[in-house]
N, C-alpha and C positions, 0 to 999 in steps of 0.2 A: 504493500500500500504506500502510495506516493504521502510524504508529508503534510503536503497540501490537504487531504484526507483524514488525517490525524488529529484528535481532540481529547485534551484532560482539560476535565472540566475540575476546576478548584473549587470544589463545594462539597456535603455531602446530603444536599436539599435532596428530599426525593420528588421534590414540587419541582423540584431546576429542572430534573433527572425529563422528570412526565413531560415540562416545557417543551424539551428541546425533542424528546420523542414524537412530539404531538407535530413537530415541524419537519419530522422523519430523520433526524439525526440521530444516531447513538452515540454516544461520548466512549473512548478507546479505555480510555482511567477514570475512574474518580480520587482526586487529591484535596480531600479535606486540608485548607491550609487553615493552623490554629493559629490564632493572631490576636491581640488585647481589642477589644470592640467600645472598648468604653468611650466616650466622647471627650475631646479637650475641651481646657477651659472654654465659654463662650464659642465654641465649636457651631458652624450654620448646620441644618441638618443635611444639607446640600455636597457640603464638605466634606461631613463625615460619611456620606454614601460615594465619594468620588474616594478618598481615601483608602478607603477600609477594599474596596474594589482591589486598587493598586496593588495595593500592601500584598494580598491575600497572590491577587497573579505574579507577584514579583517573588513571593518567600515559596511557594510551588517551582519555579521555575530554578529557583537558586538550588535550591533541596531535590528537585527532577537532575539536573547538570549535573549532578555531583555521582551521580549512581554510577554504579559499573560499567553499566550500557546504557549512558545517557538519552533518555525522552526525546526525541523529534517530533515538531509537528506544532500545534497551536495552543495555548493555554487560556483557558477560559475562567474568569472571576467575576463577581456580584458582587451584590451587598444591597440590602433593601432597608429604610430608614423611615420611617412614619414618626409624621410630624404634625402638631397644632400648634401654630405658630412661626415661632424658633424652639419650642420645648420637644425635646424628641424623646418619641414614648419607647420603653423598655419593652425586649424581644419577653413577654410574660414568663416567669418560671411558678409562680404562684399566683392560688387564686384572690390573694389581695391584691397583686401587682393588675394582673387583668381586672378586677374589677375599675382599678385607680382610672384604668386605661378606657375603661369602657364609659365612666361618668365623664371626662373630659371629652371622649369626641361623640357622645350623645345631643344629638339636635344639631353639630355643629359639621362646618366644613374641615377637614384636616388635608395632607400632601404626604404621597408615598414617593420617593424618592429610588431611583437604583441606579449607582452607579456599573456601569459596566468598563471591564477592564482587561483586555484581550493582548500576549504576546505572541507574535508572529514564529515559524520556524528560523524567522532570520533573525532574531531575536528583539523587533522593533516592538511598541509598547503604542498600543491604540485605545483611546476610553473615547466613552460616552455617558452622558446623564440624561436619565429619564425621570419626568415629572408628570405625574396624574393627580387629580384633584378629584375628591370624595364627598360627600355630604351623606352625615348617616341620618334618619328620625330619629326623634327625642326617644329614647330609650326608658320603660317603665321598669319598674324593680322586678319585676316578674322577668321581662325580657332579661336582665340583666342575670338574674338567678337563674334561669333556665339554660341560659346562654354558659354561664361557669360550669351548672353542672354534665354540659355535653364533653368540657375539658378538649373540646376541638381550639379555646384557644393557646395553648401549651404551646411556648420555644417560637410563637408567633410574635412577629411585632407590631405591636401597637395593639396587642391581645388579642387578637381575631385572623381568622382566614377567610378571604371576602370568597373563596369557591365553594367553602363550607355553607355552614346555617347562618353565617355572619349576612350572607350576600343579601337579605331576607332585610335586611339594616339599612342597605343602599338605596337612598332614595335619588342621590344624581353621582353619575360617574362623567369626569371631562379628561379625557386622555386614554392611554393604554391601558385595558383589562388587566392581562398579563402579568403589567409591568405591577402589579396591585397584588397579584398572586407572588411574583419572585424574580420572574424574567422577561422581560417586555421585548418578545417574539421578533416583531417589526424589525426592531433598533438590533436585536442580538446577530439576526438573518443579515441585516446589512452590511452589519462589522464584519462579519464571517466572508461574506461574498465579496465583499472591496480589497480581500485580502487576498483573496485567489480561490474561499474553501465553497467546493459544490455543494452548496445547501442541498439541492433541488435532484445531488445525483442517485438517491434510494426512493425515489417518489413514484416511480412506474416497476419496481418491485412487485407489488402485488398484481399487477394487469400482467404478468410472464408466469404467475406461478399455475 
């Protein structure tokens, strides 16, 4: 397999995983890169999804180089960032954290942010930021209690997953679906193809079997 064909994808989102299948790509590795996600001081939450991107495809590629028989081929990093405001809400690990999460963007407008951050076989360094805008309904305590006890929003940020029962919340979406879920499809597909990689080459697979 030519290089150009070759994807580790830096994540170990299986939401990334389904993304990018759903676009007909399979990723060759997955390379969870573990990296500190915390935000700097006065950090925009813009910044910190452009960042954390970077970070993530650059410590994969340094740690892929290093191996025996060094990785060729394309590296691929996210990072997704839910924001009301400038205050950016925590990937939930508990159900006070989600809840915290869930009375702040109740009624109101919030911005999911993903930074995308793509290294070439040749080893150049390509990003992109993606911005969608959300508006949930005023959330009742019921909804809110039902909604924890699904525990669908666990390791989610900004305590929810809009593909889940969250979606049921969405009263206006202005931008990328996708990019709301983990990986905004459009923008990910373009990076890939302006770099040489055939999105589009396993898509008539099924019409030969």
């Amino acid at each position: 397999m030519s290089d150009l064909q070759k994807l580790v994808l830096a994540s170990g989102s299986p939401r990334r995983v389904e993304l990018l299948q759903q676009a007909g790509i399979e990723p060759d590795r997955l390379f969870p890169a573990d990296v500190d996600e915390r935000p700097m001081r006065a950090e925009h939450p813009r910044s910190l999804a452009k960042r954390l991107s970077v970070t993530k495809a650059q410590k994969a590629h340094d740690v892929l180089s290093k191996e025996a028989e060094p990785a060729s081929g394309f590296i691929l990093a996210a990072d997704t960032v839910v924001a009301v405001g400038r205050r950016i809400l925590p990937k939930a690990e508990s159900s006070d954290e989600a809840l915290h999460c869930l009375q702040l963007l109740s009624g109101r407008s919030h911005r999911v942010y993903t930074g995308l951050a793509l290294v070439t076989p040749a080893g150049k360094l390509r990003q992109r930021l993606v911005e969608t805008r959300v508006r949930f309904k005023r959330l009742s305590r019921q909804d809110m209690e039902n909604y924890l006890a699904s525990g669908e929003w666990r390791g989610k940020a900004g305590g929810y997953g809009i593909q889940g029962l969250a979606g049921t919340f969405v009263v206006k979406l202005v931008g990328s679906y996708t990019n709301v879920v983990g990986l905004p499809l459009y923008e990910t597909t373009s990076l890939l193809s302006g770099e040489g990689y055939q999105v589009q080459l396993n898509w008539q697979a099924g019409a030969r079997v």
